[in-house]
C-alpha positions in Angstrom: -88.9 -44.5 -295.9 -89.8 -47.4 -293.8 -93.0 -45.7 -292.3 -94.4 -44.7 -295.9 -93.8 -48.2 -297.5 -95.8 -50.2 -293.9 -98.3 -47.5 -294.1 -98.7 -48.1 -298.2 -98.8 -52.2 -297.3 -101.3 -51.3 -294.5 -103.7 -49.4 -296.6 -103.6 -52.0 -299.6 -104.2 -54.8 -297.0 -107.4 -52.9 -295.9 -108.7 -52.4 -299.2 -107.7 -56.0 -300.3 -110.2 -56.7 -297.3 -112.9 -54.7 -297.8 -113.1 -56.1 -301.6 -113.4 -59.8 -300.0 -115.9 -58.8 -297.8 -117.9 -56.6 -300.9 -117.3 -60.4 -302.6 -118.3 -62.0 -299.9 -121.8 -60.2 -299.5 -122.1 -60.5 -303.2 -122.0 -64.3 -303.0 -124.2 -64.5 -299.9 -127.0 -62.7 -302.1 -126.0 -64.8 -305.7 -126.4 -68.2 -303.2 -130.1 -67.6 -301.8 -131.2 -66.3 -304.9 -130.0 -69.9 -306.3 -131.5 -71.5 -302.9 -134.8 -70.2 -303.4 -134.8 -72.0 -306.8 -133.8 -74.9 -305.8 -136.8 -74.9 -303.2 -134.3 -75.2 -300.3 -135.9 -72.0 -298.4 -134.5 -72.3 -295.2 -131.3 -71.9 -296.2 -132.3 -68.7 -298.8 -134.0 -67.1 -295.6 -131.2 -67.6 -293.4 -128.6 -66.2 -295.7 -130.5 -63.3 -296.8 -131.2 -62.1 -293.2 -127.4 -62.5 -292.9 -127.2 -60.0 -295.9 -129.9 -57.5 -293.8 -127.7 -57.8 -290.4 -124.3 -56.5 -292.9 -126.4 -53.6 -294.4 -127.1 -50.1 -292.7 -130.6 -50.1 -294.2 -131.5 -53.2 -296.1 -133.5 -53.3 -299.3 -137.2 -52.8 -299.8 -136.7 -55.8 -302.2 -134.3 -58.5 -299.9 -137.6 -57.6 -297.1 -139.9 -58.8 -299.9 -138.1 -62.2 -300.7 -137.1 -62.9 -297.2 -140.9 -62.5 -297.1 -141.8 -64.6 -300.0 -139.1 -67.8 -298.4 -141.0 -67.5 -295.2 -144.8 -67.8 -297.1 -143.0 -71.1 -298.7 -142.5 -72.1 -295.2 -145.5 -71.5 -294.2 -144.4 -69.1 -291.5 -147.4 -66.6 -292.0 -146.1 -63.9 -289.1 -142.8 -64.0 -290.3 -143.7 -63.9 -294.0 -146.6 -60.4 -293.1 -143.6 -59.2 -290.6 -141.1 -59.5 -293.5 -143.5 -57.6 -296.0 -144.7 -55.1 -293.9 -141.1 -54.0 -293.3 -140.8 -54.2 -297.3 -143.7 -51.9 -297.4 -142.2 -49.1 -294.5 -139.5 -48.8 -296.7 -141.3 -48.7 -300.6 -145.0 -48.2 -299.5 -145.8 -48.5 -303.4 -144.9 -51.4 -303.6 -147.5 -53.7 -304.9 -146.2 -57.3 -305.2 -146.0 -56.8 -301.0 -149.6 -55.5 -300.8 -150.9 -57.8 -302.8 -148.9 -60.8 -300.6 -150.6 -59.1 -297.2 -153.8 -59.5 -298.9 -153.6 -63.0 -299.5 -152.0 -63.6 -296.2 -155.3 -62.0 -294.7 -156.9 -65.9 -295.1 -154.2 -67.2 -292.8 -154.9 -65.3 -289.7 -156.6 -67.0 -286.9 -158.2 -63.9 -285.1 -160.9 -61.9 -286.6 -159.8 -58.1 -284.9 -162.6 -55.6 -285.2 -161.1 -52.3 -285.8 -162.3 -49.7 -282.7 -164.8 -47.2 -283.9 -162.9 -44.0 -284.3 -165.1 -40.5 -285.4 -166.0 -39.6 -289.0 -163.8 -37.3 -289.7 -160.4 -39.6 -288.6 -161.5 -41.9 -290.4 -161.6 -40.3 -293.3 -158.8 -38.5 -293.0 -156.6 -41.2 -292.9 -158.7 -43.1 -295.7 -157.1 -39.6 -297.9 -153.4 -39.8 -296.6 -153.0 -43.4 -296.3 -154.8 -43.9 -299.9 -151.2 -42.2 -301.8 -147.5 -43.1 -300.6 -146.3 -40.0 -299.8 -143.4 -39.9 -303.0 -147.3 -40.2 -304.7 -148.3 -37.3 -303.3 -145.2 -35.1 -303.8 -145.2 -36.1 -307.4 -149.1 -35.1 -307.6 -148.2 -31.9 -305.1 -145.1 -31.1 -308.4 -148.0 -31.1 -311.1 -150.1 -28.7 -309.2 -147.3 -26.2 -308.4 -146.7 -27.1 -313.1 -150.5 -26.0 -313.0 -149.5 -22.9 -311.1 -146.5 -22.2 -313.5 -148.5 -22.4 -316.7 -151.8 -20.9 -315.3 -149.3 -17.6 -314.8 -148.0 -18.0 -318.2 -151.7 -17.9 -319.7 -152.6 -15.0 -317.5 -149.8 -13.1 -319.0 -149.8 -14.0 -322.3 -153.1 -15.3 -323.0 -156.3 -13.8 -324.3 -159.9 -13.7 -324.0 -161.6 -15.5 -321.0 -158.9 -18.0 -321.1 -156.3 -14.9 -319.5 -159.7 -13.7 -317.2 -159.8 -17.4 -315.3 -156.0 -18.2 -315.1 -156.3 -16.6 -311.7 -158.8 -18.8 -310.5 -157.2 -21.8 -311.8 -153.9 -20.8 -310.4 -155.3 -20.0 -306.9 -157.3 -23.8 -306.8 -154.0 -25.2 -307.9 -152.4 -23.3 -305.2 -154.8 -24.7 -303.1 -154.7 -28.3 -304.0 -150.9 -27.9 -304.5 -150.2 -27.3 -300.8 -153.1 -30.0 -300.0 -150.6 -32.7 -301.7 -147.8 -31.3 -299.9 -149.4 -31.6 -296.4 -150.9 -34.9 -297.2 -147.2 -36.1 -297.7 -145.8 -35.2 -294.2 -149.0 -36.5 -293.0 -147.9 -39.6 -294.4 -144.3 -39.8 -293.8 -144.8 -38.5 -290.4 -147.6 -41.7 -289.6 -144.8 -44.0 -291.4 -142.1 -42.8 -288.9 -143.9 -42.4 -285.7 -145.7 -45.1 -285.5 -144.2 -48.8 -284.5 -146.4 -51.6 -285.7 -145.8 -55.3 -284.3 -146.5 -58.9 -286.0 -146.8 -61.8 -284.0 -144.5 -64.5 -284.8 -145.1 -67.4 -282.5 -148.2 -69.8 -283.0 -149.6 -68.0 -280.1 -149.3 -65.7 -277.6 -150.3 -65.0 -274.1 -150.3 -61.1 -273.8 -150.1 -60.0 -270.4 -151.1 -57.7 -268.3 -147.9 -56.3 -267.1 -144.2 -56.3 -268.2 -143.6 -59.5 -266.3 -143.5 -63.4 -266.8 -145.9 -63.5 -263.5 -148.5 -61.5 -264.5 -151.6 -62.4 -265.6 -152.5 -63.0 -268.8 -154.9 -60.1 -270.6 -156.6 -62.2 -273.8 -154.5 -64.6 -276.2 -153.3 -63.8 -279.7 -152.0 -65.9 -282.7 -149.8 -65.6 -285.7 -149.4 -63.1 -288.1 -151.7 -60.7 -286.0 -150.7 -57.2 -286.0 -150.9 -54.4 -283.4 -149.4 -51.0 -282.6 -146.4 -51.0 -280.4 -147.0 -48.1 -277.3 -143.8 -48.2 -275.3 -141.1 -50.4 -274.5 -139.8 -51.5 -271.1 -137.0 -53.8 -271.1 -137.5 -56.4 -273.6 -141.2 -55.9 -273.1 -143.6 -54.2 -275.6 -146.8 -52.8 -274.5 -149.3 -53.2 -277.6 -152.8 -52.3 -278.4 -155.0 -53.9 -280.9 -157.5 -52.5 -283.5 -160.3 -53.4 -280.9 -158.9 -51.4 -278.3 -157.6 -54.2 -276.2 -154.0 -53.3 -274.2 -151.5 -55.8 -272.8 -147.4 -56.9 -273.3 -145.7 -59.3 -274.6 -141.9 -60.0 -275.1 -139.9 -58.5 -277.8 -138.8 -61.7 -279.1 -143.0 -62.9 -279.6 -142.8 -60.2 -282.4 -141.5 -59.0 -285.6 -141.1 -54.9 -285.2 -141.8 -52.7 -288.2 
């Protein structure tokens, strides 16, 4: 009987723990909630990225108000790193969009985005215009379209019955449109790697080492697409075109 009453103490000890440490995180989030009110947003930052480390995949919403604490800061690359990430994770979410758009006036270089060909660019003007849950939801009412188009066609008269065909077929149409324009979407949000910069400003070099020369300069709160990583180095390209590295801990990765 020994064994059965250490192994019952043993399992209540664990679950004693795990309810101090579901305290514990509840308190961390309760405290920088009351630390951002009191203006003290250092300290609200700091304990709500000690939340994000704890979590298997943080919040779209703790990404936000880490965000907002760093704007209050006047950390701009933090603050457009912080609500980008907010953005990956809830792309309809427009509190964050509107923040990037005001944090537009705070960045120091003026990228020109690289010509690409008409039909890209429109393309990605269509799929990046909807979050992709938008366009499932929109792809759901065509295939309702479909449903009721079918309904008329059987129980329907007059020319309403004769063009429930058509309509069911262009509903059909558009239906699967939605669909594909939502993996276009979620595949773009989960193969692509975007970077912010952090630091004041950056030498981006031309190589994956300290040596190497330096390719153009960048400053905070500038955003690029990551290529590859080597090490602790990321190679990033710019809207313009332009290609260099820079270390992993120059950026916020998103």
């Amino acid at each position: 009987m020994s064994w059965i009453a250490t192994t019952f103490l043993l399992i209540s000890s664990v679950a004693q723990q795990g309810d101090s440490l579901a305290l514990s995180s509840s308190d961390l989030l309760e405290s920088a909630e009351v630390a951002f009110q009191e203006e003290e947003y250092q300290l609200a930052y700091d304990q709500w990225e000690e939340y994000a480390n704890t979590q298997t995949l943080p919040s779209a919403d703790l990404y936000y108000n880490m965000g907002n604490a760093a704007w209050r800061m006047e950390e701009w690359g933090e603050a457009i790193w912080r609500w980008n990430q907010a953005l990956k994770l809830n792309p309809d979410m427009e509190d964050a969009q509107h923040n990037l758009e005001l944090a537009e006036s705070k960045k120091v270089d003026r990228i020109k985005e690289e010509e690409v060909s008409p039909l890209t660019y429109v393309l990605e003007l269509i799929y990046l215009s909807l979050s992709p849950n938008s366009w499932a939801v929109i792809a759901v009412l065509f295939a309702l379209c479909i449903a009721l188009m079918m309904a008329l066609r059987r129980y329907g008269n007059g020319k309403l019955r004769s063009t429930a065909p058509v309509l069911a077929i262009i509903s059909l149409v558009l239906c699967l449109l939605s669909v594909t324009l939502a993996f276009a979407h979620q595949y773009h949000l989960d193969n692509n790697l975007y970077a912010v910069v952090l630091n004041a400003n950056v030498h981006v070099k031309s190589a994956p080492m300290p040596g190497a020369a330096d390719a153009f300069i960048i400053h905070e709160g500038s955003e690029m697409k990551v290529m590859q990583t080597v090490g602790e180095w990321y190679e990033i390209r710019l809207n313009d075109g332009k290609v260099g590295w820079v270390k992993s801990e120059q950026v916020g990765v998103y």
